[in-house]
C-alpha positions as CSV (number, residue, x, y, z in Angstrom):
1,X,0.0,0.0,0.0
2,X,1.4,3.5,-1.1
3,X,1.5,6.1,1.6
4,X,-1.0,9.3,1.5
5,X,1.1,12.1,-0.3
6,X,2.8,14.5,1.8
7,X,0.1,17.2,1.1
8,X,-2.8,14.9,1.9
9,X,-1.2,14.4,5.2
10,X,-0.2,18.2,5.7
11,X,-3.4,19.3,4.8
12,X,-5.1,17.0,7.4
13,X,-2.6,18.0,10.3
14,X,-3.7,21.7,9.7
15,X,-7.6,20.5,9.8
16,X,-6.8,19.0,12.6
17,X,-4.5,22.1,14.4
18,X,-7.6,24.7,13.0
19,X,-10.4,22.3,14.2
20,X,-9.5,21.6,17.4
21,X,-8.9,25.3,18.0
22,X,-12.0,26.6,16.7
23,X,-13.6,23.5,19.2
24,X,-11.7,24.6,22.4
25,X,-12.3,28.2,21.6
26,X,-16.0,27.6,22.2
27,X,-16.3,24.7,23.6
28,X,-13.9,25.6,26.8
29,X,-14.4,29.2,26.3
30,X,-10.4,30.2,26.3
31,X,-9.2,32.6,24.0
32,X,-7.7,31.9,20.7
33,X,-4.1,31.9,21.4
34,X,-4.7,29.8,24.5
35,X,-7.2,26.9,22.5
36,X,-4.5,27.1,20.1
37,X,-1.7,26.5,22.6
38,X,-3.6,24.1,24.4
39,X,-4.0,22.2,20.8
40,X,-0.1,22.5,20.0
41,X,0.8,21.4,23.3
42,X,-1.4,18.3,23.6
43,X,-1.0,17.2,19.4
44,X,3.0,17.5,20.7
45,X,2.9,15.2,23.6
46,X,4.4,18.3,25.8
47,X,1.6,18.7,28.2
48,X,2.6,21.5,30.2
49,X,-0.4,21.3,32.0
50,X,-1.3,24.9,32.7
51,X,-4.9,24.6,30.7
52,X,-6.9,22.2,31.6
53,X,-11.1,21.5,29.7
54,X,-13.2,21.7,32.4
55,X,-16.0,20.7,30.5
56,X,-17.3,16.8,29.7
57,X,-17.2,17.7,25.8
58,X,-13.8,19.5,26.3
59,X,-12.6,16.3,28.1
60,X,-13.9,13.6,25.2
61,X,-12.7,15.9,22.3
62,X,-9.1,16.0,24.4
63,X,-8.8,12.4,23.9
64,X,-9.9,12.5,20.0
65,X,-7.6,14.9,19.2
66,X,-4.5,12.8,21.2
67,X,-5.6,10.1,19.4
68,X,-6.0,11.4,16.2
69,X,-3.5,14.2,16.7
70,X,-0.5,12.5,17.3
71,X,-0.9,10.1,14.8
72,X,-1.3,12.4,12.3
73,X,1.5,14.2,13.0
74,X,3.9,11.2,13.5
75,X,2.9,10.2,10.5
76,X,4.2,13.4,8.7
77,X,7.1,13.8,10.7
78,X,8.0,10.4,9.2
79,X,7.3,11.4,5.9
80,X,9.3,13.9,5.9
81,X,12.3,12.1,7.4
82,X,11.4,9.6,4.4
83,X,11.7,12.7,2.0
84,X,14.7,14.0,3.5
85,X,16.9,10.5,3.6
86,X,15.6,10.0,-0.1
87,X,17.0,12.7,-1.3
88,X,20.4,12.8,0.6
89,X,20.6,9.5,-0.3
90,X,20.1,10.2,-4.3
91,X,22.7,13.2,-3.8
92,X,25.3,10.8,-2.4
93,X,24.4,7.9,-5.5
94,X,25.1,11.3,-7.8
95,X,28.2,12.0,-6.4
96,X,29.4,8.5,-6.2
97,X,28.5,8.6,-9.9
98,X,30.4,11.3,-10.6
99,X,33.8,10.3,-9.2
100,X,33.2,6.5,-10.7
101,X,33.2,8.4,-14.4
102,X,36.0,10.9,-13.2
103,X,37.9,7.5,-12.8
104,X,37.5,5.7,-15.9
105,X,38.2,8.8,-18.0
């Protein structure tokens, strides 16, 4: 099975990051630099603990988003690891190229 395409996966993290915001914005009542804090914070696995939801709803969508928030974004911070060794990895293969012809000239 091919992996979702980096944008697909991108796209979905910033759903996610905007979504949950917009939910902890009114769901919690906390203003928009704080929902959006209390999004990066949680979707990180930092959990610094100074906001808390108070609220049932606020507690249940805390769980979806650490479920579906860190998954999500391990998944495209391995994607882009993939992308990253590819491409070193085709840059050394190029070089070794290079000096192999340099050789047998």
């Amino acid at each position: 099975m091919k992996p979702a395409p980096l944008s697909a996966v991108l796209g979905l993290a910033v759903m996610i990051l905007a979504g949950s915001t917009v939910f902890f914005h009114y769901v919690e009542n906390w203003a928009w630099l704080d929902a959006w804090f209390f999004t990066v914070v949680t979707v990180s696995t930092v959990g610094y603990g100074n906001l808390v939801p108070a609220t049932a709803i606020g507690k249940i969508g805390t769980t979806v988003l650490i479920f579906m928030g860190i998954g999500v974004f391990a998944l495209l911070v391995s994607q882009i690891g993939d992308r990253v060794v590819k491409q070193r990895l085709e840059h050394l293969e190029e070089k070794r190229e290079k000096k192999s012809s340099e050789r047998e000239s």
